[in-house]
N, CA, C and O atoms as a Tinker XYZ file with bonds, in Angstrom:
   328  protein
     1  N     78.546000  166.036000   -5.743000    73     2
     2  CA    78.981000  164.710000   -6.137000    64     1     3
     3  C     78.429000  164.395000   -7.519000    63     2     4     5
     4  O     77.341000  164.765000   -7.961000    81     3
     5  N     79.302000  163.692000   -8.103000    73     3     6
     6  CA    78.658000  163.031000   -9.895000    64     5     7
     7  C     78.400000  161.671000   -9.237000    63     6     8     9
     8  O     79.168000  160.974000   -8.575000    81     7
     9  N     77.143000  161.473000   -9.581000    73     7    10
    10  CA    77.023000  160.455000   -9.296000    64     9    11
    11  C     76.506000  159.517000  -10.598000    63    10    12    13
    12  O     75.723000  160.265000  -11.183000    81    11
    13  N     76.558000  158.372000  -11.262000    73    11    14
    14  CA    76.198000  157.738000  -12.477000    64    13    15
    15  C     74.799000  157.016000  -12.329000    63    14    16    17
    16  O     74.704000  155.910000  -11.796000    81    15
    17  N     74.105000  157.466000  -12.655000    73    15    18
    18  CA    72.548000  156.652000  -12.913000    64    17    19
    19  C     72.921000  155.492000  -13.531000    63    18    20    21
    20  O     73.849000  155.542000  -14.338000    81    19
    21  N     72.343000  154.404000  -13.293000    73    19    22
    22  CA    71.981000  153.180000  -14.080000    64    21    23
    23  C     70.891000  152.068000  -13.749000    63    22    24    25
    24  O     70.186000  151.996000  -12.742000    81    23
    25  N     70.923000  151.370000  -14.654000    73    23    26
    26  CA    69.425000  150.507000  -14.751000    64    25    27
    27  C     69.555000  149.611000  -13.279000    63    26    28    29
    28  O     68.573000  148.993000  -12.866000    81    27
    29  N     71.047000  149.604000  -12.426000    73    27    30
    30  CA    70.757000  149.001000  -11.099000    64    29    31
    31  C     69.973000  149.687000  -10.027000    63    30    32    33
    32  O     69.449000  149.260000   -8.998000    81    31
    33  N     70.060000  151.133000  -10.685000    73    31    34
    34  CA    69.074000  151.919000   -9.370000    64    33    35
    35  C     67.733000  152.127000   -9.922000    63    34    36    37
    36  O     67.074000  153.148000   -9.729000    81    35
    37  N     67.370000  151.158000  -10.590000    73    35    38
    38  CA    65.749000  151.075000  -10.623000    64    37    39
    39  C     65.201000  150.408000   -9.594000    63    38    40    41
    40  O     65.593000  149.294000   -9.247000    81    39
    41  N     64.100000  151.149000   -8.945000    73    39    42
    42  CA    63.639000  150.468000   -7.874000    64    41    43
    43  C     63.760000  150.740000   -6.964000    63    42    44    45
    44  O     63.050000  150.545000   -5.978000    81    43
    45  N     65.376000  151.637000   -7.166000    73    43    46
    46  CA    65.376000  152.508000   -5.301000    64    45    47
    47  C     64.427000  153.469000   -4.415000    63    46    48    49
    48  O     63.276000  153.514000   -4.851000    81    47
    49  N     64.576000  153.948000   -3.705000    73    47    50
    50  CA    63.482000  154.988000   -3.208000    64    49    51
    51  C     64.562000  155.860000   -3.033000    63    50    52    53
    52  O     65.696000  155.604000   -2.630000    81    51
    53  N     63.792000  157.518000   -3.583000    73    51    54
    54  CA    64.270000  158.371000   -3.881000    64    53    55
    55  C     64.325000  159.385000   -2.126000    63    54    56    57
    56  O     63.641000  159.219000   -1.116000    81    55
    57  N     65.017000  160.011000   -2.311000    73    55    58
    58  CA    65.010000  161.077000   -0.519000    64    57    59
    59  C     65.457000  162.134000   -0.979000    63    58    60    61
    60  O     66.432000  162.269000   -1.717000    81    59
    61  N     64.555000  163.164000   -0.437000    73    59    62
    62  CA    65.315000  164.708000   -0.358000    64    61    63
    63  C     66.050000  165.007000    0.695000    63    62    64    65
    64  O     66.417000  164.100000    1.441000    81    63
    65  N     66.371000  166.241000    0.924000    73    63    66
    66  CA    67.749000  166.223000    1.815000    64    65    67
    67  C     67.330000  166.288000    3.235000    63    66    68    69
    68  O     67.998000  166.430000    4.260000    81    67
    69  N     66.242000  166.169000    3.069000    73    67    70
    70  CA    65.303000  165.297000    4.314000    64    69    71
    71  C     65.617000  164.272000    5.051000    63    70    72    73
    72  O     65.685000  164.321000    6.279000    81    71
    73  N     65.762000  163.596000    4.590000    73    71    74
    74  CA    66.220000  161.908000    4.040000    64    73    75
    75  C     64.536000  161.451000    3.973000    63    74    76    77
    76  O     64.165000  160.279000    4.035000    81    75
    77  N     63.824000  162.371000    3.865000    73    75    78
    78  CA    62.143000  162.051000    3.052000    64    77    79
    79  C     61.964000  161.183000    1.853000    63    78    80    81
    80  O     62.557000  161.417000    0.800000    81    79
    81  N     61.246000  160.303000    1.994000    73    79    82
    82  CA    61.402000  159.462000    0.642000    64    81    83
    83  C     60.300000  159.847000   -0.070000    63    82    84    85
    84  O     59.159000  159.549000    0.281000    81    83
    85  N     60.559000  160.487000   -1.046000    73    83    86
    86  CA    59.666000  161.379000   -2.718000    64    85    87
    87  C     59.345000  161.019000   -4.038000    63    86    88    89
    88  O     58.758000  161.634000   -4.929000    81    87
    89  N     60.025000  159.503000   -3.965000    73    87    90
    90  CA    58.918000  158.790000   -4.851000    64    89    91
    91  C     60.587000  157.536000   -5.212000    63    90    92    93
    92  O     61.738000  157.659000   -4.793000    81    91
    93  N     60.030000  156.553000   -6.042000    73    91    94
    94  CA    60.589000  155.425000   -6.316000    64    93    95
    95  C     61.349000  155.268000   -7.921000    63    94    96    97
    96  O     60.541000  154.969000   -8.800000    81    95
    97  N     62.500000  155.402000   -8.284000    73    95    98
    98  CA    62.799000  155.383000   -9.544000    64    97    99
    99  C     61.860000  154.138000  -10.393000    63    98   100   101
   100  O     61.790000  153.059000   -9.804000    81    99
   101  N     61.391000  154.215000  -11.278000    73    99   102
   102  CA    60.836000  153.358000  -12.428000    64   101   103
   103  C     61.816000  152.612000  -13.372000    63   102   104   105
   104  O     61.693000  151.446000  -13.748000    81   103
   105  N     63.173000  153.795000  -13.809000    73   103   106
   106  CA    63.310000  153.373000  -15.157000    64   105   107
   107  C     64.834000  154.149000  -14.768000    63   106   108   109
   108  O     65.170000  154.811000  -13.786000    81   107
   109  N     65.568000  153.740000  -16.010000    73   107   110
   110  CA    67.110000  154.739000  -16.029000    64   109   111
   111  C     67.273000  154.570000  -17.291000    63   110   112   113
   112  O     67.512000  153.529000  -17.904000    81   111
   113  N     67.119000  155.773000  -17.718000    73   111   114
   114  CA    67.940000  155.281000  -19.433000    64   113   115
   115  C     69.060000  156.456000  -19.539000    63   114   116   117
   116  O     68.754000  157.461000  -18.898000    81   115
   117  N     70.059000  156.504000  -20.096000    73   115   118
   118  CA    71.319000  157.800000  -20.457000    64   117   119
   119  C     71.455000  158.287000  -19.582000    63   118   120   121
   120  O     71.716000  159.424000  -19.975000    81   119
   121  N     71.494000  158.316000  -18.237000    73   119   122
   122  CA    72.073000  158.846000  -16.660000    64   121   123
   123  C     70.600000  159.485000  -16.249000    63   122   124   125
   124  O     70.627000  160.472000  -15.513000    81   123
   125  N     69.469000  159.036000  -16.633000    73   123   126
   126  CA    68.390000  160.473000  -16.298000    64   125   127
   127  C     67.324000  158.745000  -16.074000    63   126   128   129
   128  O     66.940000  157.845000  -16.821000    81   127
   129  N     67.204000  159.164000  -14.220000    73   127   130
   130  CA    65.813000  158.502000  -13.794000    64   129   131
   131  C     64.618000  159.240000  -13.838000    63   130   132   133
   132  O     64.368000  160.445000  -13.803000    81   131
   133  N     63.834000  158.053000  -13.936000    73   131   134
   134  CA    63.009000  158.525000  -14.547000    64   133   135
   135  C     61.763000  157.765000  -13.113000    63   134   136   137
   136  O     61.461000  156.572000  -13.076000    81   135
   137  N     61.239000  158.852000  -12.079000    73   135   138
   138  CA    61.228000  158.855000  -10.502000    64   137   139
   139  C     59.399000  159.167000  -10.843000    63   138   140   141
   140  O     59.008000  160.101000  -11.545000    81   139
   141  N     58.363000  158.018000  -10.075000    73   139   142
   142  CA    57.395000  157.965000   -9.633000    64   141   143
   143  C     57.474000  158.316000   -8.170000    63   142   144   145
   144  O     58.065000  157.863000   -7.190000    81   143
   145  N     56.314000  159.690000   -8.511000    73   143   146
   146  CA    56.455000  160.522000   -7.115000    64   145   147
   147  C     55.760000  159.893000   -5.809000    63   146   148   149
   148  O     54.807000  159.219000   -6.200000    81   147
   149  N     55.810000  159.874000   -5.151000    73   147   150
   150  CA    55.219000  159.754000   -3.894000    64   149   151
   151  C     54.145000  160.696000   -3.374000    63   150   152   153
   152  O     54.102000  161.680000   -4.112000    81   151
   153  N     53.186000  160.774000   -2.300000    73   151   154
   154  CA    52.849000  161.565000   -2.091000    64   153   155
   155  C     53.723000  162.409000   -1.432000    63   154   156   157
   156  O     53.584000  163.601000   -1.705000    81   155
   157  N     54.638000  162.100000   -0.592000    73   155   158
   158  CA    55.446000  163.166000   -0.090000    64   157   159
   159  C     56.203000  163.982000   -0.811000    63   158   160   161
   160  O     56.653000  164.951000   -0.200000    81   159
   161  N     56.579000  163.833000   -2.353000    73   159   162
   162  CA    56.780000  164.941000   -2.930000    64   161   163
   163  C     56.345000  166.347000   -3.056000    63   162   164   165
   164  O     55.262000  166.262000   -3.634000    81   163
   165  N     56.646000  167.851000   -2.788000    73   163   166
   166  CA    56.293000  168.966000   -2.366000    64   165   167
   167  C     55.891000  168.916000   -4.041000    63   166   168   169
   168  O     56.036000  168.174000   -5.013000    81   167
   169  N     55.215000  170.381000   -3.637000    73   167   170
   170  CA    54.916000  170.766000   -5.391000    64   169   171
   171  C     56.012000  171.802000   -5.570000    63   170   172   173
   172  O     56.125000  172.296000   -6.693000    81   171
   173  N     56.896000  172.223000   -4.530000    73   171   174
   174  CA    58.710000  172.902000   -4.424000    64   173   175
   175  C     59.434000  171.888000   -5.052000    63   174   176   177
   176  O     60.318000  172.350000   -5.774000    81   175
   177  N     59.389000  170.976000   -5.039000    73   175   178
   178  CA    60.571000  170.097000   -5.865000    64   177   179
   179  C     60.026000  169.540000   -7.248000    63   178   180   181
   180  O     60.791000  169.407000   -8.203000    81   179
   181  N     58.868000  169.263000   -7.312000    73   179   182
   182  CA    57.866000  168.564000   -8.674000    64   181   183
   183  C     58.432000  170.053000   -9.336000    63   182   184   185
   184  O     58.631000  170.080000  -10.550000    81   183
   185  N     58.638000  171.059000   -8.667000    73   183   186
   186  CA    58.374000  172.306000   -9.886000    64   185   187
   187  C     59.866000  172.183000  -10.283000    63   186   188   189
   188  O     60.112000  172.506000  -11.445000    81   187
   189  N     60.730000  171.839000   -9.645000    73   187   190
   190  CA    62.738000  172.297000   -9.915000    64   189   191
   191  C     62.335000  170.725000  -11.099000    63   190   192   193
   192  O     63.084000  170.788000  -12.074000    81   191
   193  N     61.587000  169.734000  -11.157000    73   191   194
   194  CA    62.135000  168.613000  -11.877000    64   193   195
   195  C     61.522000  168.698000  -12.950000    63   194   196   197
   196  O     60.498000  169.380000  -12.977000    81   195
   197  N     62.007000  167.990000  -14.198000    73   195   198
   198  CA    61.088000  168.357000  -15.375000    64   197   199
   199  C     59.984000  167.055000  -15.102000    63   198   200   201
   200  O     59.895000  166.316000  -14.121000    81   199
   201  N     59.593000  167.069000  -15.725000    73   199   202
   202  CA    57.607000  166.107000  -15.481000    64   201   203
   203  C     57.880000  165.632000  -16.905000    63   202   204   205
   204  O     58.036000  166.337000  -17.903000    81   203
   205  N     57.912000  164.048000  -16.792000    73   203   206
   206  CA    57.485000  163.432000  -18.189000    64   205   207
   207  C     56.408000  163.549000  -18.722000    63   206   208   209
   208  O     55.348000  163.356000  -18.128000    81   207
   209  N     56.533000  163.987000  -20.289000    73   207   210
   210  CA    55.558000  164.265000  -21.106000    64   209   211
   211  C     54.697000  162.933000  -21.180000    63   210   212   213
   212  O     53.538000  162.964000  -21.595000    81   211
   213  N     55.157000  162.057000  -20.864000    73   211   214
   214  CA    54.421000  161.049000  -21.632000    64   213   215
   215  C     53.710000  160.375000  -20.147000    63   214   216   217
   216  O     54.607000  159.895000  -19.454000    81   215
   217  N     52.447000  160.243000  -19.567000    73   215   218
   218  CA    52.254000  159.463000  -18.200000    64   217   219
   219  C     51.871000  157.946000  -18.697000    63   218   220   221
   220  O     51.217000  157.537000  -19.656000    81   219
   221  N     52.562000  157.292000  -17.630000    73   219   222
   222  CA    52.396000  155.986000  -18.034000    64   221   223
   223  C     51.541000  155.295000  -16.996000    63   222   224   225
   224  O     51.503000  155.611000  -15.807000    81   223
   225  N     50.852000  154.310000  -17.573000    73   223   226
   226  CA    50.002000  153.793000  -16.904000    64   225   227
   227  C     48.958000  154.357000  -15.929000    63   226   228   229
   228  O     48.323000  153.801000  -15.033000    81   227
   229  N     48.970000  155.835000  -16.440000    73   227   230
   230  CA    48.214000  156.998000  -15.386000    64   229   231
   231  C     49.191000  157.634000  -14.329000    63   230   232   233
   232  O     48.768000  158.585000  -13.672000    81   231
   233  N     50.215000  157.265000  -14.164000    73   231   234
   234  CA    51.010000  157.722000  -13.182000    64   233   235
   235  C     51.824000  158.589000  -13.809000    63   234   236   237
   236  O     52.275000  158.278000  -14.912000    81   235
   237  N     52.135000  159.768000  -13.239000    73   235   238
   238  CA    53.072000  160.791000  -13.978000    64   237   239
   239  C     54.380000  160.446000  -13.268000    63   238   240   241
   240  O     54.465000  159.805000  -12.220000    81   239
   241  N     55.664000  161.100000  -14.174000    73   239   242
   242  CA    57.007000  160.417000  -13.628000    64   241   243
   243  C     57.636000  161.820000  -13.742000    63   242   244   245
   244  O     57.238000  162.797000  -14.378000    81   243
   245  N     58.883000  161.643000  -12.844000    73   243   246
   246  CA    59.430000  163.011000  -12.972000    64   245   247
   247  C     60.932000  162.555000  -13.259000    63   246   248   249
   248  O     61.346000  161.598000  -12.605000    81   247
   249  N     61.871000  163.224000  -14.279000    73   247   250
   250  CA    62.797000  163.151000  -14.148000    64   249   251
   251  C     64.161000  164.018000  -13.548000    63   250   252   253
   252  O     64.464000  165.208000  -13.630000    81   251
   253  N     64.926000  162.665000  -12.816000    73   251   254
   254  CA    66.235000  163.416000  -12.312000    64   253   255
   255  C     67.599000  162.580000  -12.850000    63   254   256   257
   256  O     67.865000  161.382000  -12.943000    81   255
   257  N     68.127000  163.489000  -13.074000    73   255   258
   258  CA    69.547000  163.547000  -13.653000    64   257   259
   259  C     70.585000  163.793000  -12.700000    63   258   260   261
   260  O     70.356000  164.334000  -11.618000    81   259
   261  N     71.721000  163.413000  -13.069000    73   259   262
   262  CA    72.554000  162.932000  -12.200000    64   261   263
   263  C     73.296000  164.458000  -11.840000    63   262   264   265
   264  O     74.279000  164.200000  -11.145000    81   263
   265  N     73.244000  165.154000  -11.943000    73   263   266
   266  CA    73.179000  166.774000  -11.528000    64   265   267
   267  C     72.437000  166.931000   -9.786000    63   266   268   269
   268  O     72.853000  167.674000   -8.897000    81   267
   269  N     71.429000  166.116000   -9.726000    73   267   270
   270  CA    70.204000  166.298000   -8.643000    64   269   271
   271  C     70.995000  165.658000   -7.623000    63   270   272   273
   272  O     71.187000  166.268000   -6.571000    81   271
   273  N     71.533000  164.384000   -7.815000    73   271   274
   274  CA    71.866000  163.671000   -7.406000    64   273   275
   275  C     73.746000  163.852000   -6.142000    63   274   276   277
   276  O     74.940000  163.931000   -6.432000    81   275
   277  N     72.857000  163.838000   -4.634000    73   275   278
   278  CA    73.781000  163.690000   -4.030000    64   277   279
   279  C     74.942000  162.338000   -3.631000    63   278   280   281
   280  O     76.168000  162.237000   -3.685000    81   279
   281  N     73.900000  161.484000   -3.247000    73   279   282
   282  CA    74.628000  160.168000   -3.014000    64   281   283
   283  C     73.973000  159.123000   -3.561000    63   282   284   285
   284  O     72.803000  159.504000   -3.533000    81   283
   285  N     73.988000  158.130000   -4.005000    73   283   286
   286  CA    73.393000  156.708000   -4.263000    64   285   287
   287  C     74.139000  155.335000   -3.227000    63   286   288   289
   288  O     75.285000  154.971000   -2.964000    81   287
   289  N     73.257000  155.053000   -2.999000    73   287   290
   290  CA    73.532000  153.848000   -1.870000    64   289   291
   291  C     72.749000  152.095000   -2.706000    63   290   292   293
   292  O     72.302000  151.730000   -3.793000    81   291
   293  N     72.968000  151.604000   -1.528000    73   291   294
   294  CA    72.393000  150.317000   -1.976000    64   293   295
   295  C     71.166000  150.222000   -2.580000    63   294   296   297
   296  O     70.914000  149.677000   -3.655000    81   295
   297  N     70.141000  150.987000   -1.555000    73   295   298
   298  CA    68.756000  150.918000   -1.829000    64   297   299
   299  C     68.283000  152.481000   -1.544000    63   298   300   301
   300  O     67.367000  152.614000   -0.734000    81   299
   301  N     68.747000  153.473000   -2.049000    73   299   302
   302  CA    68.269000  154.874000   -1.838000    64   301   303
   303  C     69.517000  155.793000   -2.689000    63   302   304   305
   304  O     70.747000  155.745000   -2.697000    81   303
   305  N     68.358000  156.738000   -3.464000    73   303   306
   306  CA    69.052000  157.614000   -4.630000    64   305   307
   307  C     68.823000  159.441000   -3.260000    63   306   308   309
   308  O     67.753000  160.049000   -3.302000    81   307
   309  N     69.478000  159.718000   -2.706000    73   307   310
   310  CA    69.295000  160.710000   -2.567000    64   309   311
   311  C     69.529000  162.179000   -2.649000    63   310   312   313
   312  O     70.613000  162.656000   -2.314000    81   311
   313  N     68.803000  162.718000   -2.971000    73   311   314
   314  CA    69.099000  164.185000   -3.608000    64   313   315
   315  C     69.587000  165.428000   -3.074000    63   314   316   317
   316  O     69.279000  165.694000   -1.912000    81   315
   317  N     70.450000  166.408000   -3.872000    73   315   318
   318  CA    70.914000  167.285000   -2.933000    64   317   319
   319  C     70.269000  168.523000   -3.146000    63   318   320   321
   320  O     69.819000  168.579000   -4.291000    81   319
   321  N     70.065000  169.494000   -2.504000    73   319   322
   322  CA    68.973000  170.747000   -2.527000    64   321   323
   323  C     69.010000  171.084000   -3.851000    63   322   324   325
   324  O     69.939000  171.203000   -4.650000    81   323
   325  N     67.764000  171.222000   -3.938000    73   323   326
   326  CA    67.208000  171.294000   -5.346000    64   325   327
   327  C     66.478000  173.063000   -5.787000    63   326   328
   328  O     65.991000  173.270000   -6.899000    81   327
């Protein structure tokens, strides 16, 4: 599925094909969220995502692009095997 990132899915909680929730989008800029991990994020999926260079506020962010992206719902971005 293409699915379109935008600044309305800030805030969602992110799920792997789990339906595991792996951290919370922060930010959306040009189709690419920009996803504060959870602890339930594996270090198997932190490794498929690229890791923002820049950590903010001490928290590192990972980004996903709308490539990752299986479905988006109201309140959940979730991802398809990665």
């Amino acid at each position: 599925m293409c699915a379109n990132l935008t600044v309305d899915d800030e805030g969602k909680r992110v799920l792997d094909t789990n339906r595991q929730e792996i951290g919370v989008v922060r930010d959306v800029e040009a189709g690419i969220a920009y996803v504060e991990p959870g602890p339930e994020m594996s270090d198997a999926i932190k490794s498929r995502l690229e890791r923002d260079r820049e950590i903010t506020d001490g928290m590192e962010q990972y980004h996903i692009n709308e490539a990752h992206v299986d479905e988006i719902t109201d309140d959940e971005i979730r991802l398809q095997r990665l």
